[in-house]
Structure formats: structure tokens, C-alpha cells
C-alpha positions, 0 to 999 in steps of 0.5 A, spaced: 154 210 644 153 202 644 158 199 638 154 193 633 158 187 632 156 183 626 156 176 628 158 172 623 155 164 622 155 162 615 162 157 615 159 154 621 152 152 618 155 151 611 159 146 615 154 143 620 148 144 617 146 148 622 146 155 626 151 154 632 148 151 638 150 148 644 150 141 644 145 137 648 147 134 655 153 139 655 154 145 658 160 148 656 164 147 649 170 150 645 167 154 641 173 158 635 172 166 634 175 170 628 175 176 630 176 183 626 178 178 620 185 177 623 189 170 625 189 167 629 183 165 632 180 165 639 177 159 642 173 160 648 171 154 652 163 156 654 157 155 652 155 158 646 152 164 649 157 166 654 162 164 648 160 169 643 158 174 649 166 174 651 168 174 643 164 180 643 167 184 648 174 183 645 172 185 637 171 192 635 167 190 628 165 183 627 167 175 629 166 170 625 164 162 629 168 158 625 166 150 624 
């Protein structure tokens, strides 16, 4: 049975004003990930769809894009 993680955006827009997206003309950025609400955060260097693809795969619940 697959697992649903739950990805959470909401700090990320009420900072940026925006959803996360990669920035233009840049293929990979540092992208902050809390994880099962637990500290520290991970930081992953990639672009946004890898790095929430390589977030996933390390949480059990949910992860959290952090600004």
C-alpha cells in the first residue's frame, strides 16, 4: 500500500506570495524541508521537483517547504 505524504506549502506562500516554484534561468536551488514536524530542517540542493521528490522519501507523514 502506497503512503500519502501531505506537503505543506502555507509558510513559503505567506512569505513569498507565491506557491514554491524554481526560480527562472536557474536549474537548481536550496530548498528548506521540515520533516514529520521535527528539527532540524533538511536542505536540499535541486530543483523544486527533485527536491520535494528526495523529501518525501525520507518522511513518514508530511514535510513542510519552509521560506
Amino acid at each position: 500500500m502506497a503512503r500519502t505524504i501531505t506537503v505543506n506549502t502555507l509558510s513559503y506562500e505567506a512569505s513569498h506570495g507565491h506557491k514554491p516554484r524554481q526560480p527562472r534561468f536557474s536549474a537548481v536551488s536550496t530548498w528548506a524541508f521540515e520533516i514529520d514536524q521535527q528539527e532540524p530542517p533538511i536542505f536540499i540542493t535541486a530543483s523544486y521537483a527533485t527536491a520535494v521528490k528526495q523529501a518525501k522519501a525520507q518522511a513518514q507523514h508530511s514535510i513542510t517547504v519552509l521560506p
